[in-house]
N, C-alpha and C positions, 0 to 999 in steps of 0.2 A: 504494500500500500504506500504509495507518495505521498505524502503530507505538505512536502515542498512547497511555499508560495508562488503563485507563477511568476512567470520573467515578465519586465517591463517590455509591451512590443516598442519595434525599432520606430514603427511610423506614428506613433502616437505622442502627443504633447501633453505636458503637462499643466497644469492651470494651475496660476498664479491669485491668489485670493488676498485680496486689500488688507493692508494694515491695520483699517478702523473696523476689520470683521472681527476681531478678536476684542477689540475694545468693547462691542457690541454686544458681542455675547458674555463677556465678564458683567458688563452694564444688565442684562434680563438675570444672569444667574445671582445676580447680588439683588435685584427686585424680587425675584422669586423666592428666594431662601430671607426677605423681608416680609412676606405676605403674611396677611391675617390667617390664612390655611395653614401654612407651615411654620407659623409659630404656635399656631393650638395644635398641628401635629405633633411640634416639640413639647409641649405640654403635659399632652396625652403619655405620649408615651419616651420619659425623659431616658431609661435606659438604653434604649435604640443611640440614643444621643450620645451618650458616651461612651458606646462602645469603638472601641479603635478598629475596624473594618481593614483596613489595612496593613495592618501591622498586629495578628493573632498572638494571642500569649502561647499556642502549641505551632506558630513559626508555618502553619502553611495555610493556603485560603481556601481546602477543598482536604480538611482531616483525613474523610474517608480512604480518600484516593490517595493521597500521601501515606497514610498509611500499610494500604496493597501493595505500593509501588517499594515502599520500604521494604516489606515480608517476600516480596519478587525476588527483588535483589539479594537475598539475604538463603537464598535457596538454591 
């Protein structure tokens, strides 16, 4: 099975996206994450909120499968 990304084809160009699109979108995600919705869903459920999503205290973002992949290895 190939998993590999494909290759960039030769005749195709890439698109170039304006500088003030990322201002743009930092500008909605800081509105959004200001809303009356998602400060009652911070509310609601304050746990959610501080958990660190990113950075797991068992060091992987898919346990299970780190796990298997561990006992794989290890056979």
């Amino acid at each position: 099975m190939d998993l590999s990304f494909p290759r960039f084809e030769a005749d195709t160009s890439v698109t170039v996206l304006p500088p003030d699109l990322a201002v743009l979108m930092v500008g909605i995600a800081a509105r959004q994450a200001a809303s009356p919705t998602a400060l009652f869903h911070a509310r609601l459920f304050p746990s959610l909120a501080e958990t660190d999503w990113f950075a797991p205290a068992h060091g992987a973002f898919n346990r299970s499968v780190a796990e298997m992949l561990t006992q794989v290895q290890q056979e």
